[in-house]
C-alpha angles and dihedrals in degrees: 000000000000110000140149141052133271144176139207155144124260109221127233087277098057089258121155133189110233113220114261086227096046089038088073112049090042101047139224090288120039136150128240126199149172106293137191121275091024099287126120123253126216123198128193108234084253102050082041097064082043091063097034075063098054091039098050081052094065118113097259080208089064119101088206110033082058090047086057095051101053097042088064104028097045101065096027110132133187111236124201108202106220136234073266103060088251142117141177124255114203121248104235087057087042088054087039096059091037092248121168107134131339115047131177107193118191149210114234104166112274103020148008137268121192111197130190102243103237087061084045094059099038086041079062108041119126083240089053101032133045115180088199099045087049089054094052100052090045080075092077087058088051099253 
């Protein structure tokens, strides 16, 4: 399960590390995407397929569900993690998700988001985010 917070730096290549604990639930070779609330989303081979799958199932005659397709397929790249630890990530999902320095990338569960840090921090914020509000709507989803 891919779980924690980290930070780091990318380097003037676009070059991040990628986390010991994260490296090996996601594998040498992964593949990093657009992702929702302007964050990245990275994908093991394996939860990859998973969503393709999901995604292949989607009505073509649907507006949205085309939309949908396309946001995620259209800038997902495959990574190779280096002898380093690092990998690149490309510059048009670096401009996407607003990266120039500093970076925290997390574990949700089946995937990973990198954030640039400054949408980390105001993502977080106690104006943006209520631990409580966001328990009580969970209700509706049956948690």
């Amino acid at each position: 399960m891919l779980i924690g917070e980290y930070e780091h730096s990318l380097d003037v290549k676009g070059r991040l590390i990628m986390p010991a604990k994260l490296r090996e639930s996601i594998g040498e070779n992964f593949i990093i995407t657009k992702g929702l609330d302007g964050c990245l989303f990275g994908f093991s081979k394996i939860e990859w397929e998973r969503f393709e799958e999901k995604l292949k199932s989607l009505p073509l005659t649907n507006k949205n569900a085309r939309d949908f397709v396309r946001f995620f397929l259209s800038g997902a790249v495959e990574c190779e993690i280096d002898k380093q630890g690092r990998f690149l990530i490309a510059s048009n999902l670096r401009e996407y998700a607003s990266m120039e320095k500093e970076v925290v990338i997390i574990g949700v569960g089946t995937r990973i988001e990198f954030w640039s840090k400054d949408k980390w921090l105001k993502y977080n914020s106690d104006e943006n985010m209520s631990a409580n509000e966001i328990a009580e709507n969970m209700t509706m989803l049956g948690i």
